[in-house]
N, C-alpha and C positions, 0 to 999 in steps of 0.2 A: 825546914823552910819550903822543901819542894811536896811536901803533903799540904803544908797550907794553902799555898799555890794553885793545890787541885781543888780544894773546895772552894776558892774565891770564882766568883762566874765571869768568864772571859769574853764577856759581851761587852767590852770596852766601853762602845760608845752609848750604853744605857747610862753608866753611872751620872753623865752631865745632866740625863732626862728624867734620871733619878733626883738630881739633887737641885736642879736650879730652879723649878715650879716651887717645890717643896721650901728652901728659904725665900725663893720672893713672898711666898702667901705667910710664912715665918717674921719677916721683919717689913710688910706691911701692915699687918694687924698692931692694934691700938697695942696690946700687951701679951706679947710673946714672953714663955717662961719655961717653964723645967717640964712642962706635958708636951711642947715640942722635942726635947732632946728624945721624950719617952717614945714620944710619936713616930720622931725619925729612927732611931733605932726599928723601933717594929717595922716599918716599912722597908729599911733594907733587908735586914733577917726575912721578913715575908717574903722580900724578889728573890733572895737567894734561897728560901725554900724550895719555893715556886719554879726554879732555873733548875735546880738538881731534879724536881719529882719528875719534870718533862724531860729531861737528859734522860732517865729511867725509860719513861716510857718510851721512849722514839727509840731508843737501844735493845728492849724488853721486847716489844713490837717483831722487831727484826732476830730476834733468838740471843742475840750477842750475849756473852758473860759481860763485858766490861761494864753492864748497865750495872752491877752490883756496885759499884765505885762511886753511885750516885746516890746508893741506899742511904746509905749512914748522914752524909749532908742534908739530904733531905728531910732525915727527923729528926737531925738536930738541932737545924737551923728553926724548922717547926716548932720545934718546941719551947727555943729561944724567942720566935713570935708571939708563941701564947702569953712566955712569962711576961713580954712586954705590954701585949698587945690586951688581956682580958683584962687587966686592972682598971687598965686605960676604958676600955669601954664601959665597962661598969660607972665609971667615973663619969663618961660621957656617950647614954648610949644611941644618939645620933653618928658615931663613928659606926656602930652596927648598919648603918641604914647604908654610910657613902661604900660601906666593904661589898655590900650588895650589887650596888652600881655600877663598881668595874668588876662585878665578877664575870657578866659574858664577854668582856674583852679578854678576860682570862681563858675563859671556855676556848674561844676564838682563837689564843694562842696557843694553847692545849691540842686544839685539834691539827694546825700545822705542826706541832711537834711529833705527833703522834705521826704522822704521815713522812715526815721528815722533810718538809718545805718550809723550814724557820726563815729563808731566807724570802719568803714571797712578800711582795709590795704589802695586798692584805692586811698580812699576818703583822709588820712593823708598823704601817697606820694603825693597828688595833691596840699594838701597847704603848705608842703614845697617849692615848685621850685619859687612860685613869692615872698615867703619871701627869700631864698635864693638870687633868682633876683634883691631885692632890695640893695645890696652890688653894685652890677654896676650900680644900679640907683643913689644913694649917692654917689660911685666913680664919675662920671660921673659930678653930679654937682659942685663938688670940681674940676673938671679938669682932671681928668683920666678918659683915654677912655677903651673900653671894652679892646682893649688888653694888660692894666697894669691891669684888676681888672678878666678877666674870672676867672683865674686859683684860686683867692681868694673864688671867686664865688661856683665854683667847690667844692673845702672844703669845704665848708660849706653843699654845696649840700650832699656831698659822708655826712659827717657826719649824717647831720640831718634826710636826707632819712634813717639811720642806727638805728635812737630812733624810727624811728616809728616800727619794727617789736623789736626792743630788751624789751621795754617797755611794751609791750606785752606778751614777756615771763616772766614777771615780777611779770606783774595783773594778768589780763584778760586771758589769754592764757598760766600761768604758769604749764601746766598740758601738754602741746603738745609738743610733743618731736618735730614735725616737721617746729614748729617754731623754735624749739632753732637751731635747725641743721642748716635752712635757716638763722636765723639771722646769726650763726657763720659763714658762707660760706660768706654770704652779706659784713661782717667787714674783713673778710680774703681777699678779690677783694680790698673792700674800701685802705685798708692797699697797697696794693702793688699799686692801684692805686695815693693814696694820695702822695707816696712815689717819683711817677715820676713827679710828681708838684714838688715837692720840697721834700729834704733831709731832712730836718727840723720837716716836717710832717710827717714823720716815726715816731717820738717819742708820740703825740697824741694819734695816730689811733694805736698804738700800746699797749695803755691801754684801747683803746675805745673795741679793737679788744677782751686784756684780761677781761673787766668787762664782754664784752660779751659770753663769754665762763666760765666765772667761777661763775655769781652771781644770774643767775635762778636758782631756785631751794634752794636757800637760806632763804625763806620765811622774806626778808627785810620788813618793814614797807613802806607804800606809802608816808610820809615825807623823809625815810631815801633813797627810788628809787628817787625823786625829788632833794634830796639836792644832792647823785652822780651827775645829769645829768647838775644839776647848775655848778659844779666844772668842768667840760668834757666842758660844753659849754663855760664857763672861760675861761679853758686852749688853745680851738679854740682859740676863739680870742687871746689872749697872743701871741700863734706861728704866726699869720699869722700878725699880727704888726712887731712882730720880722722879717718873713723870708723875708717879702715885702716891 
């Protein structure tokens, strides 16, 4: 159990940014079927590729032995992407085109890994937008084209682009007034933005907007900032099933 443990990537708070674009654009589309199960499987196998080969590098970089502990994850999870992931494109090879898409977001994370600044602002706005992105990519294979899924898209964007500085005044950055100011102003755009998507999404962003302003500075436990941002990324999805 505690081998498996190391190869699971302990970046907690991706797996909600991992997974809630990914079924809304899932169970919006006209006919969701058995090329999403394929699709989401390849997409986590992919991040956990992707999570280990950068663990490697930013370790490798630095001389450490430990980066060797990232080797094996790395291509094996690789290679559990391919078996998932080539049939799938052959099948559909407009997925060729969207993996192109976010690969300079991937570059982008790549490069703070390599440096060892995973934690910069940057670096987290960058892997949001191709997990976001993957909402029109599973729209898409169900049968919705980009203009029934952007605006899905978008939410999820305006939201999730909003954890990466609020989380921050959380942890990490619980001490900087000028994040909290910036986060607050960030959710106050988000809010008025989310709102011209849709009516529906006033109500979200409108708590996303109050955690944001009322819970730095609260000294919460890092289970109890996780379990908030579980229920926030819940209630996403919920509204955008409902409003689309």
């Amino acid at each position: 159990m505690t081998q498996v443990r190391k190869w699971i990537p302990d970046q907690h708070g991706a797996w909600a940014m991992l997974a809630v674009p990914f079924l809304a654009g899932t169970f919006l589309a006209p006919r969701p079927g058995w090329a999403h199960a394929v699709l989401f499987a390849a997409w986590l196998l992919g991040y956990a590729a992707v999570f280990h080969a950068q663990q490697w590098l930013r370790l490798r970089t630095r001389g450490l032995r430990s980066a060797r502990r990232h080797a094996r994850p790395a291509v094996v999870f690789g290679a559990a992407f391919a078996a998932a992931g080539v049939p799938l494109a052959v099948l559909h090879p407009w997925l060729v085109a969207a993996a192109l898409l976010a690969a300079p977001f991937v570059a982008v994370n790549t490069y703070y890994a390599r440096r060892g600044r995973e934690r910069a602002l940057v670096n987290g706005l960058a892997a949001v937008v191709p997990a976001c992105g993957m909402l029109m990519v599973a729209a898409g294979l169900g049968g919705l084209g980009p203009a029934g899924s952007w605006e899905p898209a978008a939410a999820c964007l305006l939201y999730f682009a909003g954890t990466v500085p609020y989380v921050k005044t959380m942890i990490r950055e619980r001490n900087s007034r000028a994040y909290r100011v910036g986060s607050v102003a960030y959710h106050a755009l988000a809010l008025a933005a989310a709102a011209c998507l849709s009516p529906w999404l006033a109500l979200p962003f409108t708590a996303y907007l109050t955690r944001a302003a009322t819970l730095p500075g609260r000294a919460l436990r890092v289970p109890v900032v996780g379990a908030i941002e579980l229920a926030c990324a819940s209630s996403l999805l919920l509204t955008l099933l409902l409003a689309y």
